[in-house]
Structures are given as C-alpha cells and as structure tokens.
C-alpha positions in Angstrom: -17.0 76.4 193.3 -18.0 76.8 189.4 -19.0 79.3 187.6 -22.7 79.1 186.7 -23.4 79.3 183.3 -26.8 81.6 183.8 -27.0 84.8 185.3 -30.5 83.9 187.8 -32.7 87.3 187.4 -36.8 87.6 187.6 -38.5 88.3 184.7 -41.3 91.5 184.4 -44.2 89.9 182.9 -47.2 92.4 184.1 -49.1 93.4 181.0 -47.4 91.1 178.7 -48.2 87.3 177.1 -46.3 83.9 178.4 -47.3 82.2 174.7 -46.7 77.9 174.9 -46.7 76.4 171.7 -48.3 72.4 172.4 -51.1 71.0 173.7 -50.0 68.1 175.3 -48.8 67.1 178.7 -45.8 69.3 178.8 -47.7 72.2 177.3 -49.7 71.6 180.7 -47.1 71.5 183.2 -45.8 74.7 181.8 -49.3 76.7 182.2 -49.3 75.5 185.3 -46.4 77.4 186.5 -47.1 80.4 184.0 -50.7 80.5 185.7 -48.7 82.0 188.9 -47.7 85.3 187.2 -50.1 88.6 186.2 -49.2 87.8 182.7 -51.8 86.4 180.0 -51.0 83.1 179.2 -52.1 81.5 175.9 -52.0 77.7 174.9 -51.7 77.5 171.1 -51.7 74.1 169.4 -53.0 72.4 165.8 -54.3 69.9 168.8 -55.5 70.2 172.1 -54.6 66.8 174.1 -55.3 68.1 177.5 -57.6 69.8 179.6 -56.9 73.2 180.3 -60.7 74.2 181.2 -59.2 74.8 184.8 -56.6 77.3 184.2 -57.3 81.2 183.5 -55.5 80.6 180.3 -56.5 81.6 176.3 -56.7 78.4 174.2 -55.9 78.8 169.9 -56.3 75.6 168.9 -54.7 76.1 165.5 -51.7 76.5 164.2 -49.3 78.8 165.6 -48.5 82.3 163.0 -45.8 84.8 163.7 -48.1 87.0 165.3 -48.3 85.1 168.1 -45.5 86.3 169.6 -46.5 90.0 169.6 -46.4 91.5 173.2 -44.8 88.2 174.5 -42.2 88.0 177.1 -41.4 84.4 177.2 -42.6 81.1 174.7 -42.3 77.9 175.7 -42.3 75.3 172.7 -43.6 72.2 173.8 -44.4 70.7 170.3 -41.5 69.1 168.4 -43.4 69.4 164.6 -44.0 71.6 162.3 -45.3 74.8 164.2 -42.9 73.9 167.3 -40.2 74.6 164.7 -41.5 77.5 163.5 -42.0 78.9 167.0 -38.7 78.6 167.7 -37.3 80.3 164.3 -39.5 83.0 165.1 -38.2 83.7 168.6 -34.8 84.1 167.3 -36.0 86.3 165.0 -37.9 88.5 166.9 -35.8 88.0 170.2 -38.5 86.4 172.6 -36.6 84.3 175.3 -36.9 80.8 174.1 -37.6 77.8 176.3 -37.7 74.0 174.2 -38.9 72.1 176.2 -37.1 69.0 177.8 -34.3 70.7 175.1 -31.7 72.2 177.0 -29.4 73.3 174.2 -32.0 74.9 172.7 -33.2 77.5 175.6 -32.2 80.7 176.1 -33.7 80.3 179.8 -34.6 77.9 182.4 -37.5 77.0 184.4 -36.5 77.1 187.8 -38.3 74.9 190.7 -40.3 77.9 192.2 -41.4 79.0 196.0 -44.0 81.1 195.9 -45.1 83.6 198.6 -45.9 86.6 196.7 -44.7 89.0 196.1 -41.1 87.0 197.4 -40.5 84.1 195.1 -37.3 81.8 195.4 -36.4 79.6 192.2 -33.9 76.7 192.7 -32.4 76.1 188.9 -30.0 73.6 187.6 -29.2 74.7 184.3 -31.5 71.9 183.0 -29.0 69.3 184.4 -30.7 68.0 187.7 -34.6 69.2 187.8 -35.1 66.3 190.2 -32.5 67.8 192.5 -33.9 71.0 192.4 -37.7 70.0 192.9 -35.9 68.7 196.4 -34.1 71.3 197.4 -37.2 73.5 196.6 -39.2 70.5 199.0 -36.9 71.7 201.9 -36.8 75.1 201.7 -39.9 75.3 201.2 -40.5 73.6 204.7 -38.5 76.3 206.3 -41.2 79.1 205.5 -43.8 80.4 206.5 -47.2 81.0 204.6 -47.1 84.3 206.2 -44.2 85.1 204.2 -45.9 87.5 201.5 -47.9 89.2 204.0 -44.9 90.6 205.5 -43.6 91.4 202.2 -46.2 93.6 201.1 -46.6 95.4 205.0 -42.9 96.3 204.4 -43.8 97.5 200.7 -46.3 99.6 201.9 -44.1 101.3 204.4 -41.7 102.1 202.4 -42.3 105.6 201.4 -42.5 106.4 205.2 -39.2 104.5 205.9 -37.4 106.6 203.4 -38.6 109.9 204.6 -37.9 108.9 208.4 -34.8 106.8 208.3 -31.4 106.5 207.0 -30.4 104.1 204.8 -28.6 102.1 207.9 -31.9 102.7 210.1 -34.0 101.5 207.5 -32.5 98.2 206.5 -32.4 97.9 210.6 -35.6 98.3 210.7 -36.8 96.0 207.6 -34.9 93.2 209.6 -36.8 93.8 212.3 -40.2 94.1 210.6 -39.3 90.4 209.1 -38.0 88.8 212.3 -40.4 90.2 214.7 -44.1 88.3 215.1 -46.8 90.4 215.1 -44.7 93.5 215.3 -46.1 97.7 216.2 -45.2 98.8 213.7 -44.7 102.8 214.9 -43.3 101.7 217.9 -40.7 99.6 215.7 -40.3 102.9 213.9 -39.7 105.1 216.8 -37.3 102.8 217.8 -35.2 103.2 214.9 -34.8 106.6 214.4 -32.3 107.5 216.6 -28.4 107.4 216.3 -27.4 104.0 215.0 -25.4 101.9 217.8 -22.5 100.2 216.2 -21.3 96.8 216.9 -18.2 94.4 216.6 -18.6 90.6 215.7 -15.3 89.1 216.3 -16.5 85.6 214.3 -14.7 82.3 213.9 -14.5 81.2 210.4 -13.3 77.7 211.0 -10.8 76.3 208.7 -12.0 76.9 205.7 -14.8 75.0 204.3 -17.8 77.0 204.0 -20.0 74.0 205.6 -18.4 74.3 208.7 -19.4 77.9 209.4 -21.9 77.9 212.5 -25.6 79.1 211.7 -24.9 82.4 214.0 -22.4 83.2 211.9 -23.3 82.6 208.4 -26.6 85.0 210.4 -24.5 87.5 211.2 -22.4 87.9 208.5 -26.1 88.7 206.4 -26.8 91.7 209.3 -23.0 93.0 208.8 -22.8 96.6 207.4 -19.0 95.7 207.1 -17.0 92.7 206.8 -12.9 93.0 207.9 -11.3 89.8 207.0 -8.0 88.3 207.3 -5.6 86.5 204.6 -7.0 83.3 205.4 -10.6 83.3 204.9 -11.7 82.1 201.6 -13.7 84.4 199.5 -16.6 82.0 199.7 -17.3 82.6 202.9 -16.7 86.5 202.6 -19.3 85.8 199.9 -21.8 84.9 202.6 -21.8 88.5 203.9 -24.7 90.6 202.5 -24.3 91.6 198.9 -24.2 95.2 199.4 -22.0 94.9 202.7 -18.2 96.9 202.7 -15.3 93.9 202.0 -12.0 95.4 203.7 -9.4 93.1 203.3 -6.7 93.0 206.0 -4.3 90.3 205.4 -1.5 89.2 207.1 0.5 86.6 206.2 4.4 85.3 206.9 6.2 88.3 205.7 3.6 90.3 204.0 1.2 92.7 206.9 -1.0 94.8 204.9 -2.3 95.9 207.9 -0.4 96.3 211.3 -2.6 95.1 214.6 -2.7 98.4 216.0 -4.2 99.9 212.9 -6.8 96.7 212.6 -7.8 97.8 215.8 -8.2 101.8 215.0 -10.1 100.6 211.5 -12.9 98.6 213.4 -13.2 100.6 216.2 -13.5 103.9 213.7 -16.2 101.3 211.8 -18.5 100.8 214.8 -18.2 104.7 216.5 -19.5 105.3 212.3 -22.9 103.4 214.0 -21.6 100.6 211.4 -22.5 96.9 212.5 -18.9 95.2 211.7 -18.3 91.4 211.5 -14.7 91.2 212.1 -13.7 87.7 210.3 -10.9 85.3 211.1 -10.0 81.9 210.4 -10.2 79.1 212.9 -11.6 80.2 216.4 -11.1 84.2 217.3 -9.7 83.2 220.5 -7.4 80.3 219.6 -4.2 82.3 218.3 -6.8 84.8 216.6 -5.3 87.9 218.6 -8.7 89.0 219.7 -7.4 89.7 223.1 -5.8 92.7 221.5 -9.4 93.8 219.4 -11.1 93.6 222.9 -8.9 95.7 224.8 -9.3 98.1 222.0 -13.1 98.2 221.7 -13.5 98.0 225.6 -11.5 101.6 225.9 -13.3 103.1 222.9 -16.7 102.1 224.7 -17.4 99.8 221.6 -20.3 97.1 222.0 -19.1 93.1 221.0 -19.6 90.1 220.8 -17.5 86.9 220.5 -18.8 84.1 218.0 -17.1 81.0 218.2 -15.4 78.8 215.0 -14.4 75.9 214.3 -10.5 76.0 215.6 -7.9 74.2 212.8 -6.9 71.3 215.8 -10.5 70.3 216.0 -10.7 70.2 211.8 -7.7 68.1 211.9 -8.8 66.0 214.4 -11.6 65.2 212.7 -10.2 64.8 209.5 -8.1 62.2 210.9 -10.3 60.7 213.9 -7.7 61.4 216.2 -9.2 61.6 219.8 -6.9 64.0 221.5 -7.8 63.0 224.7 -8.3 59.3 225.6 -8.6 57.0 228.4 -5.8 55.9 229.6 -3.7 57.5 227.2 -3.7 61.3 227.1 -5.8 63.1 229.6 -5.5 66.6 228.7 -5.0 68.8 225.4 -2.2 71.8 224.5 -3.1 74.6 222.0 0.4 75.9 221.6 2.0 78.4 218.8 5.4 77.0 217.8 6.7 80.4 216.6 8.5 82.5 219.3 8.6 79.4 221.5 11.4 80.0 224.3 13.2 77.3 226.3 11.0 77.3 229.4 8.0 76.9 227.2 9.7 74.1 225.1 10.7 72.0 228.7 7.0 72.9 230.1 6.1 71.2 226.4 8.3 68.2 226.7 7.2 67.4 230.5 3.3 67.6 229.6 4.2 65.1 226.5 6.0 62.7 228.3 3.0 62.6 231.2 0.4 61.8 228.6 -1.0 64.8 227.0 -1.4 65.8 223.4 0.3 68.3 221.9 -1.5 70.4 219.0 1.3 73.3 217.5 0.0 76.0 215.4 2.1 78.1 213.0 4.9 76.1 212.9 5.5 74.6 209.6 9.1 76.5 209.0 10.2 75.2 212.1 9.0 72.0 212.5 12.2 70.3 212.8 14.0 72.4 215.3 10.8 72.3 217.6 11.0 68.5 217.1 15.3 68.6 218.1 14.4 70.8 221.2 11.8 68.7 222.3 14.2 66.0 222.2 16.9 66.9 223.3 14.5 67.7 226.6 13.9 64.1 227.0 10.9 63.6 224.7 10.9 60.1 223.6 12.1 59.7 219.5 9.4 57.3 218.9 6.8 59.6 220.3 3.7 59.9 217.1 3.2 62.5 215.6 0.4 63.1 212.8 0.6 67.2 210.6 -2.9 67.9 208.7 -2.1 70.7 206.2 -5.4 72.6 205.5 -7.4 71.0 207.8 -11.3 70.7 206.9 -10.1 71.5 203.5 -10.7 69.4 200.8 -7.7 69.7 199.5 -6.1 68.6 203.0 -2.8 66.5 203.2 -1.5 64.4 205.9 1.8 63.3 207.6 2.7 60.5 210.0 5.6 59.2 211.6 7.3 60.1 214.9 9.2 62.7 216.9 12.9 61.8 215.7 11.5 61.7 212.3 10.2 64.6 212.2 13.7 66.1 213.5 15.2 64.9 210.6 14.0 67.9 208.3 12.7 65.7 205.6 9.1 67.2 204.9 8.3 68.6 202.0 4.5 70.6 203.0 2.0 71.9 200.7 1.0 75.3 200.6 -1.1 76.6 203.6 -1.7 76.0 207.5 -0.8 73.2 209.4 -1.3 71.3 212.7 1.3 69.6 214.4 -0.1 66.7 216.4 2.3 65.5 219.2 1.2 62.9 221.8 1.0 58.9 222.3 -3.5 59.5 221.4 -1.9 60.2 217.9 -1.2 57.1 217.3 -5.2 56.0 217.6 -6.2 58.0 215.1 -6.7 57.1 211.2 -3.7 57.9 209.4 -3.7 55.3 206.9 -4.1 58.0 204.0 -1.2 59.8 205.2 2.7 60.3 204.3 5.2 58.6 205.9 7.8 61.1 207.5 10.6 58.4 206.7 9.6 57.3 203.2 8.0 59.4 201.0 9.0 62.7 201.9 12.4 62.0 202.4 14.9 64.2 200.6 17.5 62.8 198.2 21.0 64.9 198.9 
C-alpha cells in the first residue's frame, strides 16, 4: 500500500469567501461544487462566458486585484492569462490554498469527488491522477446510502450534550452506533438502555491469509465496533488498520522461537479486556479454529463467564487452493480432506496420514516448512507411494505467493529452498489437477548444488 501524498482533512469555510478566478466552463463546474458550503462564493473574471444567474454566487466581472483574496479560504484559478497568473502569485504570497485548475503541479489542494448528506460529507480524491476513477467510486458509494443520512447526523448532534452528561465515553459511542443503525429509533428508551454497566465481549475473528480483500464483511464490521484489537504476529497491519481509529492495538506475537506473549497470559489479557466491559476483537490469521488455538481462549472465557462469538476466516488451505485451482476433493479421485499440523506429529499420527493418502484423500499440512522433508521420509517409509504429488503455496492469497510442485520422494530429498513466511503442504493424487504451471519444480530448480 503507498503512501498518499495528501493528508485528506475538511476545510472550515463558514463565514469566509471560496474566490474562482475565470469565467468560463471550468470556473462553472467549480461554483457548482463551492455552491454546497456556507461560504460566499464569488466568480471574478475580465469576462463572463457562462451563466451563473442560477447559483447564489457574487459575479465581478473585472479584473481580479489583490484584494480579492481578503477573508478567503480557498481560490480556485480557472483562467490561464494574465489575472489567472496573478491570482496565483498572490496566493503564495498571502498563503490562500491554491487550486489551478486541471494543473496538478500547481495546487496546494485537490477537489475531491464529493457525497453530500450534510452535515456528513465523504470525498473520494486521487491526487489529481484518476478524477474519472473517483467520480465512480463516488457513483457506488453513493448507492449504498441513504438520503436519510444527514438527518441522523444532526439528531445525534443534538443529543450530544445529554450523551456526555449521562454516559461514559464507552456507553456513548455504544449508543451513537445504535442511534445510526437502528430505523426509527426511541430515542430515551435507547438512552436508558445504555446507561448501565457496559457488557464486554470477545470476537475471536478469522483474518484469512493475509490479503485485506479476503476479510469477510462481519469482520471488517466488527473490527469498526472493537474497543480493543489483540493480534497475532501474522496479521498484516492493513488489516489491524481496519479496526476503528481510536481502538487499543496490543500486539501479541508469536512466532518460531520468539512468544511475546505465552497462551496462558493471552488468555488472562482478553479475558481482563472484556470483565473491563471492553468489546475485544481477538485477531488471528487464517480461520480461529483451524490451528488458531481458540479451543484454549474459549475454555478461558467460558470459566470467567465471558460473552463470545466465533467469526470465521478464510483458512491458508482454502487460499492456496485457490491460488492454484486445486480441487481438494474430486470425483473419483480424493473423497475427503486432512487439516493436519506437521509439527509434533508422532508415529501413529504419521501411519494414520499415510493410510488416508494411499486411500484417496488429500493431505493439507500446516506449519511444517522446517520439516518438510522428514515428514515426506516418514510418510514413505510407511508405504506412501514416491510419485505421490505434491504442490507447497508459500503465502497463500498473498500477492507475493510462491509455488512448488513435484512429488513425495522429491520432496524427501531436502532440496527446497522456501521464501519467507507460511506454507501449505498439499499431499494427495487431486494435486495433481490443479494449475501448477507457475510453480517450481522440486527436482530442478530448487535443487541444491553440494
């Protein structure tokens, strides 16, 4: 994700002068959109192309003098002559924000693509690179709101006074999301409601692998209500970034060989968090119940009488099937799937491994990059077949994903060289249908030279 190179912020205007310098068409777009705002807009131009008869605006047809800037937050310079250049040397001078227009090198802001439901207003900018793109995304947003959008914003700006003396701060922003979600809501009743002891809550949510698009909707929700967000080593900070601005980050990372935090005291931490009457989205990557430990969290919040709730994510064998179109299960050729953890595999578990193989089912092991190729010796060495497929996705859903094919004996040669981070281990005849054409071969190109 790049860094933008404008810092988006909304503008006072009340009492003040929007001052465009033109007449023409460009002048006339720009009233248009300054016409939305309390200020006093005023058109001043040598000529006057267009009509702006419409528009509650002041027209100076003239040219433009340096006191036209006085009291003005904003000028737009939408003649390229003589008094357009002089407009803009007076700006810099004076320190009015500057907008050329259809200039971009020249500006000092941008005019965004704007959604207006005052007093809540959402601009969609590009930096003056794409205002086609973001007159489209404005389009769809736009579709996804309703008229009654300002209504509700005043009602809750009105009540605020009242909040603040009735309500904590945790109570109140409760009961703001409730004002906002709830149609036609009592207001004293909502209120009453809200004024007693704060129940706190645990959302154990699945992050999925790692791209921020693959978040579920309930999540991405959640993550917005969260008072807290506890996440582990493997969540990229974009998606901690999807958490409410003001929300508590607590970082509990483990990773091989580095536990910043033991279980038992993750556990203590968001239990302690929700008795606080703190809503807590506990964060981890893949699915929270595929290899996630939540078993452990739940015991822990089911003895301390701690409210939860489970939100599924996308789990790193589902990424990685996808990023390879491997159907794990397929007619006629595997019938069933294992989720299985390659670390602390004992033998039983390893011959139960190798018999399920052998009768047709996939194999998908987690966490076992370090030990790829003993797995792969034990499993033969109980009878799994050397030319059994095999496919490894190394940050699945990840853009910057990488692939591995070959088979079983290959793999038990120790020749792979991974990348850094997760991988899925894909064992199982269905591998071989899947599209691995981008991928390393095993044999070839990661071999090792002695």
């Amino acid at each position: 994700m790049g860094a933008l190179n404008t810092f988006p912020v909304s503008v006072k205007v009340e009492g003040q002068r929007i001052v465009i310098v033109g007449g023409g068409a460009e002048a006339l777009n720009k009233a248009r959109l300054a016409i939305k705002t309390t200020a006093e807009v005023v058109i001043v131009s040598r000529t006057i192309e267009e009509d702006f008869s419409a528009l509650p605006v002041t027209v100076r047809e003239r040219p433009f003098v340096p006191c036209d800037l006085f009291g003005t937050a904003m000028v737009f310079v939408a003649d390229h002559g003589e008094d357009g250049a002089a407009a803009q040397r007076m700006a810099r001078l004076v320190g009015v924000p500057l907008n050329v227009v259809d200039v971009p090198d020249s500006c000092d802001f941008y005019t965004p693509s704007i959604i207006d439901r005052a007093p809540i207003s959402i601009a969609i900018a590009s930096e003056g690179e794409a205002p086609v793109l973001a007159r489209l995304v404005r389009a769809r947003i736009e579709a996804m709101l309703s008229p009654d959008l300002g209504a509700v914003a005043r009602l809750a700006g009105s009540l605020r006074d009242r909040v603040a003396a009735l309500l904590s701060k945790p109570q109140a922003r409760r009961f703001y999301e409730a004002l906002v979600t709830i149609n036609s809501p009592d207001v004293e009743a909502l209120l009453e409601s809200h004024r007693g002891e704060a129940e706190g809550i645990v959302w154990l949510i699945g992050a999925g692998p790692g791209a921020e698009d693959l978040l579920t909707l309930r999540a991405q929700r959640l993550l917005q209500e969260a008072d807290v967000i506890v996440h582990d080593h493997l969540v990229p900070d974009a998606v901690v970034e999807m958490g409410r601005r003001d929300a508590e980050r607590i970082s509990v990372g483990k990773k091989k060989g580095h536990h910043s935090f033991t279980q038992a005291q993750i556990n203590a931490l968001i239990v302690r968090l929700a008795a606080e009457g703190k809503r807590v989205a506990r964060l981890k990557s893949g699915d929270p119940m595929v290899f996630g430990r939540a078993g452990e969290e739940i015991a822990a919040l089911r003895k301390a009488g701690v409210a939860y709730a489970i939100v599924p994510g996308v789990s790193a064998a589902l990424a990685a099937a996808a990023d390879t179109a491997t159907p794990l299960t397929l007619r006629k050729v595997s019938t069933g799937l294992v989720f299985a953890t390659a670390h602390g595999a004992d033998n039983d578990e390893l011959d139960h491994w190798a018999a399920l193989a052998a009768s047709g089912l996939s194999l998908a092991l987690y966490m076992g990059k370090t030990i790829t190729a003993s797995v792969a010796g034990k499993l033969l060495a109980r009878g799994l077949s050397a030319s059994t497929p095999v496919g490894i996705v190394v940050n699945a859903g990840r853009p910057d994903r990488t692939l591995h094919r070959g088979t079983l004996g290959e793999l038990a040669l120790d020749v792979i060289s991974f990348s850094d981070g997760p991988a899925i281990i894909f064992i199982g005849a269905a591998v071989a249908a899947g599209d691995w054409q981008d991928a390393a071969e095993i044999a070839v190109h990661d071999f090792k030279v002695a």
